[in-house]
C-alpha positions, 0 to 999 in steps of 0.5 A, a space after each residue: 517756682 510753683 505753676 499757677 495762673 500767677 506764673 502765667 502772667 509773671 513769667 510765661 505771658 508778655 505781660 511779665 515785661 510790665 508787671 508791677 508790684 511784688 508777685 505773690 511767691 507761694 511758700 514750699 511745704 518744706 516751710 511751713 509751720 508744725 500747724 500745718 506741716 505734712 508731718 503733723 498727723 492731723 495733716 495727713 489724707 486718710 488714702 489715696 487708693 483707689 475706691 473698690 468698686 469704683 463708681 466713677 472714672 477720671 479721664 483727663 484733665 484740662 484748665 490747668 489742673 482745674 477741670 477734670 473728666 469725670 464720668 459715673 460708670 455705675 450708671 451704663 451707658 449715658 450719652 456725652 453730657 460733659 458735666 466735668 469736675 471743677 476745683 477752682 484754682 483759689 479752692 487749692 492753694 494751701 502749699 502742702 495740699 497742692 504737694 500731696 494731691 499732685 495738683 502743681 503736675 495737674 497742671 500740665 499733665 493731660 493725658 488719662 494714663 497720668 492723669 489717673 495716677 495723680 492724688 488729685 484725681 485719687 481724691 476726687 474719685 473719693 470723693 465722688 464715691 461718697 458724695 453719690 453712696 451718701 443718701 443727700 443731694 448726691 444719690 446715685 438717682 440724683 445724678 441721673 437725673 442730672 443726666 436727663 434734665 441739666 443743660 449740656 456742658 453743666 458743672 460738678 463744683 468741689 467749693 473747697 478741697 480738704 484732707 477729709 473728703 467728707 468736708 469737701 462741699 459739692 455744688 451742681 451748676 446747671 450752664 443754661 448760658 451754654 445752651 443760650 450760645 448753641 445754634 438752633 438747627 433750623 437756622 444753622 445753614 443760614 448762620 453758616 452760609 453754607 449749601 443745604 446739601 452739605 449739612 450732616 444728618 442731625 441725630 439726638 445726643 440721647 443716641 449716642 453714649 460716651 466711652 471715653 472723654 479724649 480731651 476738652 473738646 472731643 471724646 469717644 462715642 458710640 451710636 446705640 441701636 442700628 450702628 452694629 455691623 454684622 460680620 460674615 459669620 453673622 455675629 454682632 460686631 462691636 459698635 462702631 467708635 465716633 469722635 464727638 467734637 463738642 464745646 463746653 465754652 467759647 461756642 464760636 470755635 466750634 461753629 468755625 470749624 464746623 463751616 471751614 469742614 463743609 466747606 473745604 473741597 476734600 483732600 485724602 491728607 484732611 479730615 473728612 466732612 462730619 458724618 452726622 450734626 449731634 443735637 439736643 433740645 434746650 428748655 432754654 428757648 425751647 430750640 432744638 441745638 446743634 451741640 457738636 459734629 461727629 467725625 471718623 476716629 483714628 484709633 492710631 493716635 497722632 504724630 507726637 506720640 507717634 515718632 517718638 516710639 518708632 525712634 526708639 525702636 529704630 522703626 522710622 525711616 526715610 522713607 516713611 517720613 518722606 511721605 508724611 512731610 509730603 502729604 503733610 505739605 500738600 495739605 497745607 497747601 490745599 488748604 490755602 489754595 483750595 480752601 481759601 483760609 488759614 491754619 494756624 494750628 500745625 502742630 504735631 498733636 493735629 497730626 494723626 494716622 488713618 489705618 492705611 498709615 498716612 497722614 490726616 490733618 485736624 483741628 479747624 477751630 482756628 485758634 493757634 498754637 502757642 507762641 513757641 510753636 508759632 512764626 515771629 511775625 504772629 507773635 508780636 500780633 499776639 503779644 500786642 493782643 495780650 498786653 492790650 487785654 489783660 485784666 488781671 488785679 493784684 491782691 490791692 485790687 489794681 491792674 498788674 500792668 500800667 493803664 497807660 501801657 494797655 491803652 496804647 496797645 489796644 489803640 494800635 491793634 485797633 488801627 491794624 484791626 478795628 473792632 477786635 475786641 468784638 472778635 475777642 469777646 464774645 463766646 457765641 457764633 455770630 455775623 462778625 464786624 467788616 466781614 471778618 470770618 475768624 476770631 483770630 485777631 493775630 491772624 486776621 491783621 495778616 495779609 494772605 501772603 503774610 498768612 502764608 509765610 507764617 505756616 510755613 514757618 509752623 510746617 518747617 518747625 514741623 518738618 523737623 519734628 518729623 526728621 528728627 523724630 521728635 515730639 515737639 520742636 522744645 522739650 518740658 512745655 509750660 503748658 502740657 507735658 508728653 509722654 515722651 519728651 524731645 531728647 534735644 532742641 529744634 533747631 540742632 540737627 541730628 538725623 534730617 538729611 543736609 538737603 532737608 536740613 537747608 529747607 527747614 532753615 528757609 522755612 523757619 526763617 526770622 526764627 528768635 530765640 524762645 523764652 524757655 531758653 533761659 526758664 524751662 518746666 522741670 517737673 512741676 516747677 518753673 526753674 533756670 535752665 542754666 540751674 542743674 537738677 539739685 539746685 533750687 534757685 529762688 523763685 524771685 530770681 526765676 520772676 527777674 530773668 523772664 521778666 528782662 527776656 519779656 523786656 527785650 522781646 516786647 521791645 523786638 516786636 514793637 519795633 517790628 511792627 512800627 516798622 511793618 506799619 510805616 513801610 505799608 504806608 509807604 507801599 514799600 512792605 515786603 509781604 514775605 518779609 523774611 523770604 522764606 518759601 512759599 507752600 507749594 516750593 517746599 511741597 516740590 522741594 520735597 516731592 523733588 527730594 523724594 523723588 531723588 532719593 528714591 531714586 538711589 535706594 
């Protein structure tokens, strides 16, 4: 079955459990009529080589294999505007053209080293490459100007894709809406509520210039002028790199983070206050806009990619583990004791290495991991929250899933948590309703205990990754493919010792079995794990199997909750429901364990 945001809904969503009428199954190339067969030479592409003489570099890609990181190299240095590729999903739903460009692997490949080997980006490098040489709206003066006048964050639109890049049609989107959402510096300490004193020096985006877009919402910087260091030998040294996090959509993350890092206490295992507050004057209302915040940059990368490579080459010891997993834990730990909030994002890829080789932890937006990666208790919350949004239409213009069904959940998250739809709708910082200070809806219907169980579920799916060496807890993501995929499963036990191996069990306590149990990625496509490598099983039947699992596991979390729900009233809940550890006996578990081990070496 092909990835789309079709395949989402029906497949990989709880909204599969309810989903009516027949899905619209996209038809192989292999199926295809002489009109519109690869083999008819009238369908071929004339080259996806790369241009000589590029003017443009792709960097990555985001939005499902929608949106893709474009930046002009003939222009020099230019400051970290964000005005990205979009090819919007409708744009590219011809069968043979997704398999020619590669976009069914856009989908879930991320990363600039495969992201550049893609027809798509080939494409769209070629086309960039003659939309700016041609003497129209595409000049190289042109996107310049774009560069100086358009508000951050605007958009390059491919209205169509084509074989023929000359008859691909390319509008400019100018995002004035963005710019609206973005604070304005003179009230940003009021709007965060934090101490003058923490506010970062503010410096003009103008000042900074890009040199590499990492992912949507970090790239790589430097500062031009007076951020050269000089050497002993009195030699210019080269610029100093930054990580600029900015935003092109749903600004309230952003701003969170902001407040979690100033106000966090500061813990050597989590990142640092930001350095500097990037700003940028705005023609709409003429403010001055705080855009982003720049941060330390850690050029050794994160634990996904990490732990894999020094598995393979038999480079990862106990003892080095043993200290990640401790300073790991011990972050966690302050950042709910110290911090006074949660983390609902520990995972691998939030894990990076300072040049020491110790840990430091990342990502304060708050947003979460995806299910499969996230505690059972907060699942349910966040199918519940799914189900009770979903606006999706059929081709007959009708809900996919029954009025009646959305109503009902939205009704009971409304009682667990009044006003969430606010939380959830709205894209720009502001006061949020009974003094609510996060956008989390699953998170915020927890109490801090539940809070607290649930990253200690994520710390103990973490904890295995580390001891086992592996990228992520389940191999072949829907969402994102890695460069070096798991070669087993959480939660088989290969190398973690046996002590290590009982504590990750009580912290994955209430663990359910997953949905890509039965429907995994193989390469690009959606199939029945139980299928072998040539099979190729019809898509309706891959639809059926999610659609029964969702059934049953929407049932499990209903009951769970109603019961959470008529236990509170009674005052009989047990907040740490399924017992499992709290932060602070898993970081003396290991610091005990370290210590004995220690010990025997």
């Amino acid at each position: 079955m092909e990835l789309n945001s079709t395949s989402i809904h029906d497949v990989i969503h709880p909204t599969a459990a309810f989903s009516q009428g027949s899905p619209q199954i996209a038809a192989g190339a292999e199926a295809l009529p002489w009109l519109e067969s690869q083999l008819n030479p009238k369908n071929r592409i004339d080259s996806l080589d790369p241009p000589e003489n590029a003017l443009w570099r792709i960097d990555g890609c985001t939005g499902l294999g929608t949106q893709y990181y474009a930046l002009p190299l003939f222009l020099g240095d230019i400051p970290p505007m964000r005005f990205d590729v979009f090819i919007p999903e409708e744009a590219a739903n011809w069968p043979l053209l997704r398999q020619l460009l590669d976009l069914n692997a856009a989908f879930h490949t991320k990363d600039a080293i495969r992201v550049r080997r893609l027809g798509i980006s080939r494409h769209i490098l070629r086309t960039l490459q003659a939309w700016t040489a041609s003497g129209g709206g595409g000049n190289p003066g042109s996107v310049l100007d774009m560069y100086k006048h358009l508000p951050f964050g605007s958009r390059i639109i491919f209205e169509n894709l084509d074989l023929n890049i000359h008859k691909i049609k390319i509008t400019i989107a100018p995002t004035y809406y963005v710019e609206k959402q973005l604070i304005g510096l003179s009230r940003l300490q009021k709007c965060l509520e934090v101490p003058p004193d923490r506010l970062p020096e503010p410096i003009d985006i103008s000042q900074l210039s890009i040199v590499q877009q990492l992912h949507d919402s970090v790239c790589l910087v430097h500062v031009g002028g007076n951020d050269r260091d000089r050497s002993e030998s009195g030699r210019t040294a080269p610029k100093k790199l930054w990580v600029l996090k900015a935003l092109t959509s749903g600004t309230k993350y952003l701003y969170s983070e902001l407040r979690n890092l100033l106000l966090l206490e500061p813990h050597p295992h989590i990142m640092t206050r930001p350095k500097y507050l990037v700003t940028k004057y705005c023609r709409f209302g003429g403010k001055t806009g705080v855009v982003g915040f720049m941060l330390p940059y850690y050029s050794t990368g994160s634990l996904r990619d990490i732990l894999p490579l020094l598995r393979i080459h038999s480079q990862l010891t106990l003892g080095t583990q043993l200290k990640w997993a401790t300073q790991l834990a011990s972050a966690v730990l302050h950042i709910r004791e110290r911090g006074h909030i949660f983390y609902p994002d520990l995972r691998l890829d939030n894990v990076v290495l300072s040049d020491a080789g110790d840990i430091v932890m990342l990502d304060f937006e708050q947003r979460g991991v995806w299910c499969e990666f996230a505690a059972p208790e907060v699942n349910a919350l966040e199918y519940t929250r799914i189900l009770a949004s979903d606006d999706s239409l059929g081709k007959d213009m009708e809900p996919t899933i029954p009025r009646d069904i959305q109503d009902r959940y939205a009704a009971f998250l409304s009682r667990l948590l009044p006003d969430w739809d606010v939380l959830q709708s709205r894209e720009d910082y502001a006061p949020l309703p009974h003094g609510y200070e996060s956008y989390n809806v699953p998170w915020m219907c927890l109490s801090p205990l539940e809070q607290e169980a649930a990253e200690v579920y994520m710390l103990g799916r973490v904890l295995w990754c580390i001891f086992e060496g592996q990228s992520a807890p389940q191999h072949a993501a829907v969402w994102q493919s890695y460069r070096w995929e798991p070669d087993f499963e959480f939660p088989e036990f290969r190398r973690t010792p046996p002590r290590l191996r009982e504590l990750v069990n009580r912290c994955t306590r209430g663990r359910r079995d997953v949905l890509s149990s039965l429907v995994t990625r193989r390469g690009s496509k959606l199939v029945l794990r139980a299928d072998g490598p040539d099979e190729n099983r019809d898509a309706a039947e891959v639809l059926r199997v999610a659609r029964e699992w969702w059934k049953a596991e929407v049932k499990v979390a209903d009951d769970f909750l109603q019961m959470r729900d008529e236990m509170k009233l009674r005052g009989e809940w047990d907040e740490n429901y399924f017992r499992r550890p709290t932060l602070r006996e898993v970081v003396a578990s290991l610091e005990e364990f370290k210590a004995s081990a220690n010990a025997t070496y």
